[in-house]
Each structure stands twice: as C-alpha cells, then as structure tokens.
C-alpha positions in Angstrom: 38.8 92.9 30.5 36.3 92.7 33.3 32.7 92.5 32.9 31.3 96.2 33.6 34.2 96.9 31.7 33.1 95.4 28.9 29.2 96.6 29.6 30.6 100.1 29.4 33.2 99.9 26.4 29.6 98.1 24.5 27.4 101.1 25.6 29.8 103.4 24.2 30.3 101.9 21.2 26.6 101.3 20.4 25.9 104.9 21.2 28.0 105.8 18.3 26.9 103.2 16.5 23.0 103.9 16.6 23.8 108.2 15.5 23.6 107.0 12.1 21.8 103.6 11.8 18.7 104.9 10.8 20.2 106.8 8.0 22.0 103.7 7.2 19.0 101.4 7.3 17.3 103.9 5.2 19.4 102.9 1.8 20.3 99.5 3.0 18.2 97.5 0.1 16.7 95.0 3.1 15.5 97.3 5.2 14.1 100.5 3.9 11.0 99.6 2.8 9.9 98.7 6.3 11.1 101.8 8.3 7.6 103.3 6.5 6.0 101.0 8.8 6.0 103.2 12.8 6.3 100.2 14.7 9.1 98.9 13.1 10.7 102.0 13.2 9.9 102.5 16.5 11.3 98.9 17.5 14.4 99.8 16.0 14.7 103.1 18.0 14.5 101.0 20.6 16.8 97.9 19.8 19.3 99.6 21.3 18.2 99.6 25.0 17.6 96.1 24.3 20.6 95.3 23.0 22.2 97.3 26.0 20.0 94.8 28.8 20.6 92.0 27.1 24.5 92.2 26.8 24.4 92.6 30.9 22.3 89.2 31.2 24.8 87.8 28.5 27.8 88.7 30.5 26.2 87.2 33.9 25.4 84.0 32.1 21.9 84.4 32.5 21.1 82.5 29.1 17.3 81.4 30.5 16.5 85.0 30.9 17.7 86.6 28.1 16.7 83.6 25.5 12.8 84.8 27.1 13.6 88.3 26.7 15.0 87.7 22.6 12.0 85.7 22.2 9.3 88.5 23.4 11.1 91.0 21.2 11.5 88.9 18.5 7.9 88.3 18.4 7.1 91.9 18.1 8.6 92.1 14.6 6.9 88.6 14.1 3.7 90.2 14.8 4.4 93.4 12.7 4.8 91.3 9.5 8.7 91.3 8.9 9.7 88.0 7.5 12.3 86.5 9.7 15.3 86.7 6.9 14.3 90.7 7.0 14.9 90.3 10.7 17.8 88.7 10.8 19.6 90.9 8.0 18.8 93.8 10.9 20.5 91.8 13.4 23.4 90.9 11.0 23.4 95.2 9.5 23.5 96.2 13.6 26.6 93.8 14.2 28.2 94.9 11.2 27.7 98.7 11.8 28.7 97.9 15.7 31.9 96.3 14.6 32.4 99.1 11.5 32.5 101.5 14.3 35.4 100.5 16.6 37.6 99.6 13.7 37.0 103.5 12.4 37.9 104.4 16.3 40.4 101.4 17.0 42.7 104.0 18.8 40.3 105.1 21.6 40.2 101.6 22.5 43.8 100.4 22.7 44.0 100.1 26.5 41.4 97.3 25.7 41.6 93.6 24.7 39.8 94.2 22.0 40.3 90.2 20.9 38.6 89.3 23.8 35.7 92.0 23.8 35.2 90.8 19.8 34.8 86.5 20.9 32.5 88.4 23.1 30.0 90.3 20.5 30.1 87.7 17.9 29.3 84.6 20.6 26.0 87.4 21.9 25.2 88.1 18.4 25.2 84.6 17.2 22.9 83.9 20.9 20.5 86.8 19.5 20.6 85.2 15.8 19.8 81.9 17.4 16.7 82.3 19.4 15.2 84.9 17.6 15.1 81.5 15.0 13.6 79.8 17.4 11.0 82.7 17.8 10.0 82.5 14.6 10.0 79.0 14.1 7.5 78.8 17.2 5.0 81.4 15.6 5.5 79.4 12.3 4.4 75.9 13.6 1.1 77.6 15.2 -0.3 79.0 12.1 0.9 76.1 9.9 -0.4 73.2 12.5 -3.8 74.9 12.0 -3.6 75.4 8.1 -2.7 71.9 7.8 -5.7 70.2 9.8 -8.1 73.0 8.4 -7.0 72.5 4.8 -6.1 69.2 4.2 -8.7 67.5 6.3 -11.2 69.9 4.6 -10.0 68.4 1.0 -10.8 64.6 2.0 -14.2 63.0 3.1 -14.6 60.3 5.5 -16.0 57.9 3.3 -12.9 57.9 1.8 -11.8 55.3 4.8 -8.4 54.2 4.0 -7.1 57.7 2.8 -8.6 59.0 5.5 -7.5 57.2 8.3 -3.9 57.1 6.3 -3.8 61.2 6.0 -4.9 61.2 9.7 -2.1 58.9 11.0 0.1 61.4 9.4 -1.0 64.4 10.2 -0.8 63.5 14.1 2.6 62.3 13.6 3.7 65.7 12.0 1.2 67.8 15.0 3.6 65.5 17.6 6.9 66.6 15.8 5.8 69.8 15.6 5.4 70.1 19.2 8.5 68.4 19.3 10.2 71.0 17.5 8.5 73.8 19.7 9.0 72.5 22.9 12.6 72.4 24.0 12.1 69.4 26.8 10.0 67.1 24.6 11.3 64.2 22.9 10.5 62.8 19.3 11.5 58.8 18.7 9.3 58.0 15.5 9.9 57.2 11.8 6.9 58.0 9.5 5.4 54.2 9.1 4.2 54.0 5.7 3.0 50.8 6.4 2.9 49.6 2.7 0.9 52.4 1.4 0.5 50.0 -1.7 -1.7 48.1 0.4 -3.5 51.1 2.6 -4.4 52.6 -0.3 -5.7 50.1 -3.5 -5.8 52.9 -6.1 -2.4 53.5 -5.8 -0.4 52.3 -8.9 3.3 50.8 -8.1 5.0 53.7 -9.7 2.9 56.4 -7.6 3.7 53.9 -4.4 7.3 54.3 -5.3 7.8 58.3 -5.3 5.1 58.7 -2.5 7.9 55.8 -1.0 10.9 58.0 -1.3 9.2 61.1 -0.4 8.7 59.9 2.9 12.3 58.2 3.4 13.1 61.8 2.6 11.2 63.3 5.4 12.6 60.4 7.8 16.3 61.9 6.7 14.8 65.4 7.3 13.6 64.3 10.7 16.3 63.0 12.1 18.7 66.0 11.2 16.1 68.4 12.5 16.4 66.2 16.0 19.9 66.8 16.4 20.0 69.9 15.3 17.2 70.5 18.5 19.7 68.5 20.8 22.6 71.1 19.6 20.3 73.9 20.3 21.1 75.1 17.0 18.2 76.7 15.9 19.2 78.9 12.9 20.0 75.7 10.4 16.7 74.0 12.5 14.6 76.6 11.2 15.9 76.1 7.4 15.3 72.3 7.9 12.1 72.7 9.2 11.3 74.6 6.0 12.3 71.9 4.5 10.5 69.2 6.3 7.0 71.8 6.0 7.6 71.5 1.9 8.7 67.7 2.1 5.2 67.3 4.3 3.2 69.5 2.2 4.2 67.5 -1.5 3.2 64.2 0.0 0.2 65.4 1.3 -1.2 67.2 -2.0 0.3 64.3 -3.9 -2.2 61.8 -2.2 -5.0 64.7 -2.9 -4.2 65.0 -6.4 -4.3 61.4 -6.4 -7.6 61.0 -5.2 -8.9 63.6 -7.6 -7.8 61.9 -10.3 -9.5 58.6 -9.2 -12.7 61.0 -9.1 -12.6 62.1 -12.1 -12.2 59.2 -13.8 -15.6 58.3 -12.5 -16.9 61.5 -14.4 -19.0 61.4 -17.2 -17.3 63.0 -20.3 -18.6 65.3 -22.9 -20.0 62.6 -25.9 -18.4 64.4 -28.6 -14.5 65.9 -27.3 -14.5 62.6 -24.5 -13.1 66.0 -22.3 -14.5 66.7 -18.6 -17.9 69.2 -18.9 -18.8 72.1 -17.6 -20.8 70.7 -14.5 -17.4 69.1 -13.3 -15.6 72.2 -13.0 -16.3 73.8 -10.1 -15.8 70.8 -7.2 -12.4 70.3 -9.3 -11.2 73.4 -8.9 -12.0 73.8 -5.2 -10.1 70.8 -5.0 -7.2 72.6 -6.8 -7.4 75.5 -5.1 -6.8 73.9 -1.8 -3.9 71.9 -2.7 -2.5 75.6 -4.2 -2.6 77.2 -1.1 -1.6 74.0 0.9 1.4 73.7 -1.0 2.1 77.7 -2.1 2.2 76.5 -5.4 0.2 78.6 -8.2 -2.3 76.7 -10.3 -3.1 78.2 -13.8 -6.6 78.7 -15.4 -7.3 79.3 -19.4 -10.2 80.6 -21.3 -9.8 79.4 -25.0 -11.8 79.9 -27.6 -11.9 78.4 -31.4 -12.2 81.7 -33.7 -14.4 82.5 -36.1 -15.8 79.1 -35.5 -19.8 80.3 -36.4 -18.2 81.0 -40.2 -16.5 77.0 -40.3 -20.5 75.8 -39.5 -22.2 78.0 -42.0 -20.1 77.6 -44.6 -19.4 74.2 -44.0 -22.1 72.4 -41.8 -22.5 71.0 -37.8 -20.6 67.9 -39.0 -17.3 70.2 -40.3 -17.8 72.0 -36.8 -17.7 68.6 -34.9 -14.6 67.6 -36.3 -12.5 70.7 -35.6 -13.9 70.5 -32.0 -12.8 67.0 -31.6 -9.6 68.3 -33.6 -9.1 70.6 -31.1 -9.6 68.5 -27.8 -7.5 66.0 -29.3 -4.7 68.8 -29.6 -4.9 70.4 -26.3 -5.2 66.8 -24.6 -1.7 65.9 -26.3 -0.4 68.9 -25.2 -1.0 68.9 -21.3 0.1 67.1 -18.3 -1.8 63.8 -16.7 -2.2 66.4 -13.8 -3.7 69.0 -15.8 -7.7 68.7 -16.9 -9.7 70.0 -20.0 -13.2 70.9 -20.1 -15.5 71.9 -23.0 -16.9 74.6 -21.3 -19.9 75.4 -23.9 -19.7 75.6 -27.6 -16.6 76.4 -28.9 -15.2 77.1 -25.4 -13.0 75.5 -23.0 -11.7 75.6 -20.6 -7.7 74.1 -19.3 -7.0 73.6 -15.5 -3.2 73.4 -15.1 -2.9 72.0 -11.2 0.5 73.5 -10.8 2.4 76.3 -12.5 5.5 78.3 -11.6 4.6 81.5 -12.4 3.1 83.2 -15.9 5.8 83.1 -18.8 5.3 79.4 -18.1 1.7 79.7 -18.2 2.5 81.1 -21.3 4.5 79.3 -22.9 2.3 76.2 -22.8 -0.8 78.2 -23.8 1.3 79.7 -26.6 2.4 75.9 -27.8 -1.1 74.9 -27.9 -2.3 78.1 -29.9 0.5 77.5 -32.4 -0.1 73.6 -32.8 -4.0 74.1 -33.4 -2.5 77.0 -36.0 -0.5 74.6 -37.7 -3.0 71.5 -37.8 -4.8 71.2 -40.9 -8.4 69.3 -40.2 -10.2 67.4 -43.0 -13.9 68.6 -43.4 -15.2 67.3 -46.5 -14.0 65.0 -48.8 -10.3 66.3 -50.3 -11.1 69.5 -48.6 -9.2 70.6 -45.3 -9.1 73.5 -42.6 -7.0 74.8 -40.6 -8.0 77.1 -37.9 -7.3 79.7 -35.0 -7.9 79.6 -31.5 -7.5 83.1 -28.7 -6.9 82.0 -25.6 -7.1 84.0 -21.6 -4.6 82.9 -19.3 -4.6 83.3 -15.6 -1.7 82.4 -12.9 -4.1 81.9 -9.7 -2.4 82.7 -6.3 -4.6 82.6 -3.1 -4.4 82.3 0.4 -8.2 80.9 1.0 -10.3 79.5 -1.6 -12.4 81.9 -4.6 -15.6 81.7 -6.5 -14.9 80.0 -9.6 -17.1 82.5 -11.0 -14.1 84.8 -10.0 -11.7 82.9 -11.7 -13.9 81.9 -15.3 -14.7 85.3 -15.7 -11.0 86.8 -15.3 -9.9 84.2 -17.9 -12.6 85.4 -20.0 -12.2 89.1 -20.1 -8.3 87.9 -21.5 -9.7 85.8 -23.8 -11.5 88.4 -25.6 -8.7 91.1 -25.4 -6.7 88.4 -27.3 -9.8 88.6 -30.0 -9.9 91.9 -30.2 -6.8 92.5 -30.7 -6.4 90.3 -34.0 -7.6 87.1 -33.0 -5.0 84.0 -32.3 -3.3 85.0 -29.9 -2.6 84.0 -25.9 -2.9 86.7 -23.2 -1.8 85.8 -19.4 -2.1 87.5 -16.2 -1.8 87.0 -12.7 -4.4 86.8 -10.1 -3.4 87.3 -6.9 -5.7 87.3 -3.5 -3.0 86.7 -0.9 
C-alpha cells in the first residue's frame, strides 16, 4: 500500500472512529472523570488532527519532528494535571477503538493490505506511547530535582560536616543523572561511591552501614538498566525505572535523616519521671518528620492519648499512685512502638506518640488500638497488696502533606479525636486522616 494511501485509508478510519469516542470515553472507568475538565476535553476534540499530522510525518520518517511535536502535546495534558498512566490509557482506548473500528468494517477495506497498514498503526502508536514517556519523565525530573535540593538540604545543617558534605556528594551525582536521563546526547559513566559510609559518617552503627550499603548497590543496578534502556531509546520501561530509582534515592536519603534525628534526640533531655521525650522537643522533631513525609510520600501518624479518669486514681489514691500508672503507662507504649517512632508526655496525663512512617489509617489503628488494649489489660500496683488497672482514649491522625504544617495544626486535630473517644464512653481509639496535598 503506498503512503498517501495509507494517509487516506487512516483519515477515514479515524473519522469513524472519533463519532463515538467521546461517548465511549465518557463510561470508560479511566477517563471520565476528566472530560469535566474543558481543556482536556478540548485536547481530545482535538487529538484527532494530531493524530492525522503526525501519521503523515510518521510515514515520511520524519521521527525528529514528530518526537518534538508528541512532546509539545504531551505536555499540555502534563500541564492540565492528568497523570501520565491516565494519559497513556487515552492513547492505548484511541488505538483500541481505531483498530475496533476496521474489524467492524473489515469488508470496505479488502482491496487493502490490511497486514501491512496494522505493522503500521501499532509501530506509530507504540512511537506516540514512547515519547509522550519521555514527556513526562522530562516534566518529572524538573519538579523533583528542585523538591530534592529544597527539602533535603533544608532538613540538614552545615555543621553537621560529614553528613553534609556526604548528602551533597550525592545529591549532585543524582542532579548529573538526572540530566542524564533528560538529555538524550549526554552521557552518564558513574557508580554512586559510598566511600565507606562507616567511616564518613561515625554515628553510623555497622548494621545501619549495611542496609544504607545495599540500598545503594541497589540504585547502582537501577542505574545501569536505566542507561541502557536510554541507549535503546526505550522510554516507556525508562520511565518505570526511573520511578524506581526516585524511591530507591528517596529511602536512602530519609534514612540518613532519620538517622541523624535519632542521634539528636538522644542528646535530649527526658521527662524525670516517664524518661519519655517532653513537650518542648516536639515541635523541631516533627518538622523533621514532616519533611522526610513529603520527601519520601510516605504518611507519618500523630496520636493524642489520654489516661482516663486519671484526677479520680490521685484523689482517691495519692500523687505517688498517679506516678506509677504514668510511668506504667510510658513503659507500655514504649514496648509497644518502633525504634523509629518517639513518645512524649505532653502535659499531665497526656501524651503524645509520633509514628515516623505509616501506611495509611487501619494501620494507624491498629497499633493505637494494641496499646489501648495492653494498658486495659495491665494491672498496676498502687499501695501495698492493692492494684489498678486503668483506661486510656486515644486521637489518631494519618498526616499527609505536600509542604510542611503548624504543629499546632496537627496537636489540635489529634485532640479534638481524643475527646470524641471520651465522650463517647471513654477507652477507646479514634483515627482520621489529615490530608493538605
């Protein structure tokens, strides 16, 4: 079939394909949802003029134009806020329909070779697929370069020397791959050098040395598919690995921050009586938190917990009775949550649990609820032969944000749960999410 042949058999066919696409997109589970959105819908109205363009350049083999031309148009839905697996399940529902459509009219086009016009859609599809990845993945590396050296450079201070210069080193070396990446001509030779990290970095224990160690032989494995997947031009699996590599990059880097907060905190004074982190503590820790959530997209959870009826266990039987089941309870919760996670007494009978990463809030909840039911079950001894047991109500929040909050924000959320929990019997754990994204 020659060319303009072709041109004209496509023009056709994606004439009859477009009459319905829009009603088609409309209950397509995918897409829907964003023809509410005009300029979507009006870049779909007109996908079909570039599809129709495009085809022409694809047929005259002139790839350097049309790659520019799927890039610019790609970067329109980019811009519009359509993720690019929304994007590319329009390109996949367009070649679908297209091909749905000359199999329903296979016998207007028997004087065709219909085997060569089909190499022929699927080889300009896949070229569309390909660089509209490479679109995206452009786009991507711009607004992720900047979050990394705005966040994680933010979270460390230069007098932390070694980890600073250590974090540094590494963040060029990711800015150069990501350029690398971006760039089609450039070239990218390097291995992440941890150059014994044991050593860079004294505070790091051997086993800590060892994971941070085979995260980054990991990212070495990621790099060196991602550069032959570049020299292949294969950008669709480049753009999954490169998700990969960003996640890879992302755990090392907040690992190192957690790691430094913990060497903080130890330096902390602690309250005399629960030997938990105070109140004053709270609010540089959980800035630090917060930016290692939205670093790493990982949620962080916040409780509000408070010991019940605990005015009635000192009147009836003294401050000392009241000290026990406070260090009772400290003692519990400590037991009960990670190395990563911090407790604070927060004032009184309050505290307050930082959980530094959480996957969403029925595990919030479940760990609130197994500290609730522990503290239930826990009888404490308050005078001699005579022993308690007591209640706690507990507020849980499932944070989620996309720049940092007030921790006033945060405590107070927490709070209001807390006392919905009392109110509505008392012992009992209430969770919700709290989203700024």
């Amino acid at each position: 079939m020659k060319e303009d042949r072709q041109k004209e058999l496509f023009e056709i066919i994606l004439n009859k394909t477009y009459k319905n696409l829009i009603e088609k997109l409309k209950i397509n589970s995918y897409t829907k949802n964003f023809l509410k959105n005009k300029d979507f819908k009006f870049l779909i109205m007109n996908y079909k003029n570039f599809l129709n363009k495009n085809f022409e350049l694809f047929l005259n083999c002139n790839f350097s134009e049309l790659k520019n031309e799927i890039i610019a148009y790609t970067q329109k839905f980019d811009n519009n806020g359509i993720e690019y697996s929304s994007y590319l399940e329009v390109i996949n529902f367009v070649e679908l329909s297209f091909l749905k459509s000359i199999f329903e009219n296979i016998n207007d086009y028997s004087f065709c070779n219909l085997e060569s016009f089909f190499i022929k859609i699927n080889e300009f599809f896949n070229f569309i697929r390909n660089y509209s990845a490479l679109s995206y993945l452009q786009d991507c590396i711009d607004r992720e370069k900047l979050l990394l050296s705005e966040y994680i450079l933010g979270t460390i201070r230069e007098n932390d020397k070694e980890l600073f210069n250590y974090i540094n080193y590494f963040l060029n070396l990711t800015d150069n791959f990501l350029n690398f990446i971006k760039n089609e001509d450039l070239k990218f030779n390097e291995k992440i050098n941890l150059f014994n990290i044991k050593h860079r970095i004294n505070s790091i224990e051997e086993k800590e040395a060892e994971k941070l160690t085979s995260l980054l032989d990991n990212l070495n494995y990621i790099i060196e598919q991602i550069i032959k997947l570049k020299k292949e031009k294969n950008y669709l699996l480049l753009i999954e690995k490169y998700n990969e590599f960003m996640k890879n990059s992302l755990i090392f880097l907040s690992f190192i921050i957690t790691h430094l907060a913990m060497v903080e905190i130890k330096k902390l004074k602690l309250d005399p009586l629960t030997k938990t982190l105070t109140r004053t503590n709270l609010e540089s820790l959980i800035l630090g938190i917060e930016d290692i959530s939205i670093i790493s997209n990982m949620p962080f959870g916040l409780a509000f917990l408070d010991i019940d009826n605990f005015k009635r266990i000192n009147d009836t039987y003294g401050h000392l009775a009241g000290d026990e089941v406070l260090k009772k309870v400290a003692e519990i919760i400590k037991n009960k949550i990670r190395l990563s996670d911090y407790l604070f007494r927060y004032g009184g009978e309050e505290f307050v649990i930082v959980f530094s990463a959480i996957k969403d809030t029925e595990t919030l909840k479940e760990k609130l609820d197994e500290i609730r039911k522990t503290i239930a079950s826990t009888f404490i001894d308050v005078e001699k032969e005579q022993k308690i047991n007591i209640t706690v109500s507990i507020g849980g929040i499932l944070v989620k944000l996309s720049k940092r909050m007030p921790i006033k924000n945060l405590i107070e959320k927490a709070d209001e749960l807390m006392y919905k929990a009392k109110k509505s019997g008392k012992n009992k754990v209430i969770v919700d999410e709290y989203c700024k994204i």
